[in-house]
C-alpha positions as a Markdown table, in Angstrom:
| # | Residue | x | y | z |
|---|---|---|---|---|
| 1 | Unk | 69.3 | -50.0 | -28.4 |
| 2 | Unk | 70.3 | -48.0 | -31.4 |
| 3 | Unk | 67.8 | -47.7 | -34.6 |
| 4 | Unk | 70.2 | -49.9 | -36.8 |
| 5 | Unk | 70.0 | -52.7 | -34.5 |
| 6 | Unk | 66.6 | -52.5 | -34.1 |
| 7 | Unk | 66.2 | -53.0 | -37.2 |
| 8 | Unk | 68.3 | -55.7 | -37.6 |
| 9 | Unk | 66.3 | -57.5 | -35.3 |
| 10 | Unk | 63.5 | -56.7 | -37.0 |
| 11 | Unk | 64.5 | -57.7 | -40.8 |
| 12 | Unk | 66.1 | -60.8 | -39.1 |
| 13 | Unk | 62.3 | -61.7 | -37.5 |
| 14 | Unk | 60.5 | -61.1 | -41.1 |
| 15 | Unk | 63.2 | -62.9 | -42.5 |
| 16 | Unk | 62.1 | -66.3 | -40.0 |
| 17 | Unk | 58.7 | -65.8 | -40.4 |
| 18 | Unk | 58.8 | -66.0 | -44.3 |
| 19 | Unk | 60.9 | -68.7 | -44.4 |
| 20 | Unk | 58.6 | -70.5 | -41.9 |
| 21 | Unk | 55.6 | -69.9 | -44.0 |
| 22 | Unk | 57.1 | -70.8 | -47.5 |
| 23 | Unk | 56.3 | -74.6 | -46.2 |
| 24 | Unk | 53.0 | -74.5 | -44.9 |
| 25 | Unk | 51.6 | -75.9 | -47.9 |
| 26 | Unk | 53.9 | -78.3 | -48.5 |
| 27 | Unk | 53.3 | -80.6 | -45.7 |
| 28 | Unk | 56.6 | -80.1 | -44.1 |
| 29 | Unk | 56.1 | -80.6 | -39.8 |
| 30 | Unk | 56.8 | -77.8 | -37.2 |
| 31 | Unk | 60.8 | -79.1 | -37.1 |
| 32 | Unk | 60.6 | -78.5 | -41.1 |
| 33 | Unk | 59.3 | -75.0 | -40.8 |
| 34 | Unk | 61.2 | -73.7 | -37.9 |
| 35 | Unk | 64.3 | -75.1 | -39.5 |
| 36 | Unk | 63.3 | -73.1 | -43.2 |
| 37 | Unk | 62.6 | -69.6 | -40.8 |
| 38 | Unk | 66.0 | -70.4 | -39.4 |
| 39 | Unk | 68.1 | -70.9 | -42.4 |
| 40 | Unk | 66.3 | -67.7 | -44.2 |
| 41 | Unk | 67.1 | -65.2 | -41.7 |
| 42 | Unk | 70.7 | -66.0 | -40.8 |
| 43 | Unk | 71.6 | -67.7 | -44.0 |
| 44 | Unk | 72.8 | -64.5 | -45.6 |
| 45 | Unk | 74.6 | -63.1 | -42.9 |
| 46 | Unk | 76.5 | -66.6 | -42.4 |
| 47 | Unk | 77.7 | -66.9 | -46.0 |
| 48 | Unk | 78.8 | -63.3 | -45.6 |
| 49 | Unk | 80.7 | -64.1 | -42.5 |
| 50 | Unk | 82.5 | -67.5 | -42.8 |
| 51 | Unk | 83.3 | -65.9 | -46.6 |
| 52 | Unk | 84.9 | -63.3 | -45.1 |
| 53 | Unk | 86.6 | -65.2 | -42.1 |
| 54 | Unk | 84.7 | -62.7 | -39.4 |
| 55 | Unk | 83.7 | -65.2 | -36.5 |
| 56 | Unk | 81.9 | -65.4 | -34.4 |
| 57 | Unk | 79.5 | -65.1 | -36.5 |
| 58 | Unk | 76.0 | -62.8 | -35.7 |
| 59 | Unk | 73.9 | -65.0 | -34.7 |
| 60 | Unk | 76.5 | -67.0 | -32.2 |
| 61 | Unk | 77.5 | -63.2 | -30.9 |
| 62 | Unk | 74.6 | -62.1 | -30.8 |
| 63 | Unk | 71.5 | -64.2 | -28.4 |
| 64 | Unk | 69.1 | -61.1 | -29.1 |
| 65 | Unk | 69.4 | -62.6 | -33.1 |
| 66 | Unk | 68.3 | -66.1 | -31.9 |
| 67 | Unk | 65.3 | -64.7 | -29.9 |
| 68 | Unk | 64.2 | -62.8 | -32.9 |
| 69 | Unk | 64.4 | -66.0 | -34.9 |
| 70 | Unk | 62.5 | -68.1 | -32.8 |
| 71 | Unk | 60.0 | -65.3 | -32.3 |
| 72 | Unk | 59.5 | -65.0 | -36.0 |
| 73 | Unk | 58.7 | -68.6 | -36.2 |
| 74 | Unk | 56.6 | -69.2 | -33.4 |
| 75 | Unk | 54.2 | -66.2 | -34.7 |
| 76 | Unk | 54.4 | -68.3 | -37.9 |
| 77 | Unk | 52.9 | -71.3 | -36.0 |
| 78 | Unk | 50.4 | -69.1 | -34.0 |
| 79 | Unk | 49.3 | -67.0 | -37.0 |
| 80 | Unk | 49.5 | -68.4 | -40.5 |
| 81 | Unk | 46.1 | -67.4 | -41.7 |
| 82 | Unk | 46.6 | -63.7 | -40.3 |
| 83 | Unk | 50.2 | -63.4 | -41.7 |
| 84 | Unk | 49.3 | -65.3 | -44.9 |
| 85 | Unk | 46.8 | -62.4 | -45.6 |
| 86 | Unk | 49.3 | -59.5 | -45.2 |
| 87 | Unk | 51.0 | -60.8 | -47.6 |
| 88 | Unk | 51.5 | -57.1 | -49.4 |
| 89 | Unk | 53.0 | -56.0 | -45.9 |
| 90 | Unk | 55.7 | -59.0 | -46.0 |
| 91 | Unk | 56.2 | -57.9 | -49.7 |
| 92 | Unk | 57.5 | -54.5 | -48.1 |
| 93 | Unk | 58.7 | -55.4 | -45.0 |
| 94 | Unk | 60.9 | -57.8 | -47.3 |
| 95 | Unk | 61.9 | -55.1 | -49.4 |
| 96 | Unk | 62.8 | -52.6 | -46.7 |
| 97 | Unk | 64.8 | -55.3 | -45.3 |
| 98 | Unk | 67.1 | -56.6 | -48.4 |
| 99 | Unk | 67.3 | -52.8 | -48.9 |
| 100 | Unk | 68.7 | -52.5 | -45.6 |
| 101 | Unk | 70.7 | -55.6 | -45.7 |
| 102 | Unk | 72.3 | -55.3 | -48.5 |
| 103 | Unk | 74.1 | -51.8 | -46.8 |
| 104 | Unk | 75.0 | -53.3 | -43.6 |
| 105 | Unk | 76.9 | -56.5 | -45.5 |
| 106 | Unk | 78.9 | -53.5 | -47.6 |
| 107 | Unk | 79.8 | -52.4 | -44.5 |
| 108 | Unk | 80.8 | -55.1 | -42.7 |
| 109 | Unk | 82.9 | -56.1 | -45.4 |
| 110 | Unk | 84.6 | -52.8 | -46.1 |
| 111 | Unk | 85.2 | -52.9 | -42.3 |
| 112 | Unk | 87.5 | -56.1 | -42.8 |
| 113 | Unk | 89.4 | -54.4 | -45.4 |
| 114 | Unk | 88.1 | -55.8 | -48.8 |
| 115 | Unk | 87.8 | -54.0 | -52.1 |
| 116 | Unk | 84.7 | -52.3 | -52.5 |
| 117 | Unk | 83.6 | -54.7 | -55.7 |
| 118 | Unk | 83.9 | -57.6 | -53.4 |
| 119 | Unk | 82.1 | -55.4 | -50.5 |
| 120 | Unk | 79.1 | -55.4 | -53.1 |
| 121 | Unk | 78.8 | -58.8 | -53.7 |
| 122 | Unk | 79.0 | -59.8 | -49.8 |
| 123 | Unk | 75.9 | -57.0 | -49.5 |
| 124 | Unk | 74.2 | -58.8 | -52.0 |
| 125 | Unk | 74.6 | -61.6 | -50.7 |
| 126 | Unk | 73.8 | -60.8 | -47.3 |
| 127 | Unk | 70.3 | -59.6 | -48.4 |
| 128 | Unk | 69.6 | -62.3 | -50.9 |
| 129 | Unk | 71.2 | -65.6 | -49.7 |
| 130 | Unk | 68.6 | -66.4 | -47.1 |
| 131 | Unk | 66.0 | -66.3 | -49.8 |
| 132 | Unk | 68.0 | -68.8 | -51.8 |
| 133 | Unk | 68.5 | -71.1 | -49.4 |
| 134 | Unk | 64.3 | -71.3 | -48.1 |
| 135 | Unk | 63.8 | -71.7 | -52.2 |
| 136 | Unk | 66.3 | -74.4 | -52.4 |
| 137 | Unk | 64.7 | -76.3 | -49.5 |
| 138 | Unk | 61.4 | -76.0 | -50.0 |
| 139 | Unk | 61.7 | -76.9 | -53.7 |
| 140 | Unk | 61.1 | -73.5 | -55.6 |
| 141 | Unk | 62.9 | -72.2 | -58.6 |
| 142 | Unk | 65.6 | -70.0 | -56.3 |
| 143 | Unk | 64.4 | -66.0 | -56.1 |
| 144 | Unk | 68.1 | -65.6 | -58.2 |
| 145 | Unk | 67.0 | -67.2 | -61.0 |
| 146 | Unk | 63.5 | -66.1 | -61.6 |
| 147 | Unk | 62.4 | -63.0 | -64.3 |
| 148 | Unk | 61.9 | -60.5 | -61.1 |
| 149 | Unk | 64.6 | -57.9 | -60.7 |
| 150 | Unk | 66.0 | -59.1 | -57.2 |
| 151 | Unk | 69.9 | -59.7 | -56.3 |
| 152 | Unk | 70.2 | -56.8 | -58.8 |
| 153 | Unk | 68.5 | -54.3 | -57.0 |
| 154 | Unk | 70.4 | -55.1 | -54.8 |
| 155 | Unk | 73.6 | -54.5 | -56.4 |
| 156 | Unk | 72.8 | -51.6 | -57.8 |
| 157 | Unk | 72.3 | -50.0 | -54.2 |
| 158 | Unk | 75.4 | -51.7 | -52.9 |
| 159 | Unk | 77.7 | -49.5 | -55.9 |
| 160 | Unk | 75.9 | -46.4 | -55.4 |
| 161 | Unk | 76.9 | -47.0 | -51.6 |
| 162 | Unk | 80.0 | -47.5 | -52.4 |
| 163 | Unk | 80.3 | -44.5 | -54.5 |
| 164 | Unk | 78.8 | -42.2 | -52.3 |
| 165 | Unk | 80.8 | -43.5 | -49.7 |
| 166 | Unk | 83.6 | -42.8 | -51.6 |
| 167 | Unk | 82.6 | -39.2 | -52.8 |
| 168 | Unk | 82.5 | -38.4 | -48.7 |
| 169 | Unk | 78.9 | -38.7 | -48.2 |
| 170 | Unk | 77.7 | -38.3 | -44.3 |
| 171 | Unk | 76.8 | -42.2 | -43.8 |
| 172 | Unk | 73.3 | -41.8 | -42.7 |
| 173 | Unk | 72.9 | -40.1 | -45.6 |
| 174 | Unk | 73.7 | -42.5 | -48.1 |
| 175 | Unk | 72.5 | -45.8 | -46.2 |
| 176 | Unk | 69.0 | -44.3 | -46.5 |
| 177 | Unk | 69.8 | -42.9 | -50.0 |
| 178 | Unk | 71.3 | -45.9 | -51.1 |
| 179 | Unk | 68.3 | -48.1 | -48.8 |
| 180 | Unk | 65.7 | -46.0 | -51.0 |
| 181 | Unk | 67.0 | -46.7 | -54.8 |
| 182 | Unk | 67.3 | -50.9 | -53.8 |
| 183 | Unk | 63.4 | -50.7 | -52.3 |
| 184 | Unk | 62.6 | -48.0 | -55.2 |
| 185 | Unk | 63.9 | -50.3 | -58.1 |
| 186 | Unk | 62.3 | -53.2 | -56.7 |
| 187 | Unk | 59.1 | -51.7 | -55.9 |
| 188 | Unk | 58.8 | -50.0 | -59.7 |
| 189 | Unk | 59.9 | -53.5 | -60.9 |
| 190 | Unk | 57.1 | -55.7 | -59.3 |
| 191 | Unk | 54.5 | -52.9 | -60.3 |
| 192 | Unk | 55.3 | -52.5 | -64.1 |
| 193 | Unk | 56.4 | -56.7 | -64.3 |
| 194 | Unk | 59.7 | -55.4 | -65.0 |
| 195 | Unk | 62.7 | -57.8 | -65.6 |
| 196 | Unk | 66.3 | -57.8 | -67.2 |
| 197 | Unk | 66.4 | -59.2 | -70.4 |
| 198 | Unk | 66.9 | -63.2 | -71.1 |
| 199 | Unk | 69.5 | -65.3 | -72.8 |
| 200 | Unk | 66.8 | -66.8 | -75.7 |
């Protein structure tokens, strides 16, 4: 097992065990929850893929994804309070993992021979889309449309990517360079209340 797929795994279990947790107080039952986990970690990877015609897609590839999933929610159901309290450590663990996320969709894309501005947008995409989807279902204002600088972190880490990756850059290199600005804007933006500016 290589350190990127750990990783993934990883990222895809936080993923599952915030979605699974965004219902617990609104009296959704265990069905509800597991399904929320589910749709948050795979459904930015699945937009990604059936947008890109790449099947089969992760998840259906992959049964180590599905275990991860189904771990990530059943800790949910065994330890709301605990996880509930670290919610600082999701806040990171969420961060590293749209950070890392949002690389791995550029990649994939560039690897099935898109431009590089549609590249960005799938890595966006990839990292954010699950979070859309848990907000849409459990009745929140979607992460995408809220004053916190999000999806556009994650851009900006998919073009400098992209760049580097176009200026030669060894790719470890620049997935943890590019990695670091997305988790370093978003980390600055929470603790100053930054946003981008509004349309009033």
């Amino acid at each position: 097992m290589t350190l990127q797929y750990a990783l993934e795994l990883i990222g895809t279990f936080v993923f599952a065990i915030s979605g699974a947790l965004a219902v617990r107080e609104k009296e959704h039952d265990m069905f509800g929850a597991g399904f929320t986990g589910f749709i948050t970690a795979i459904g930015g990877g699945t937009l990604r893929d059936i947008l890109l015609d790449s099947y089969p897609l992760v998840w259906i590839g992959d049964i180590h994804f599905l275990y991860a999933i189904l771990l990530g929610i059943l800790a949910a159901f065994i330890f709301p309070n605990l996880l509930s309290r670290l919610r600082k450590t999701f806040f990171l663990f969420d961060t590293l993992g749209i950070g890392f996320f949002t690389v791995l969709g550029v990649e994939k894309a560039l690897s099935l021979g898109v431009r590089p501005e549609i590249a960005a947008i799938m890595g966006m995409f990839t990292a954010v889309m699950g979070g859309v989807f848990r907000d849409t279902l459990t009745n929140d204002l979607p992460i995408l449309f809220r004053k916190e600088i999000y999806a556009s972190a994650c851009l900006a880490g998919a073009v400098i990517y992209l760049l580097l990756n176009h200026w030669g850059m060894d790719r470890d290199y620049n997935l943890l360079l590019s990695m670091s600005v997305i988790i370093a804007i978003r980390m600055i933006a929470m603790k100053y209340k930054l946003s981008l500016p509004t349309l009033d």
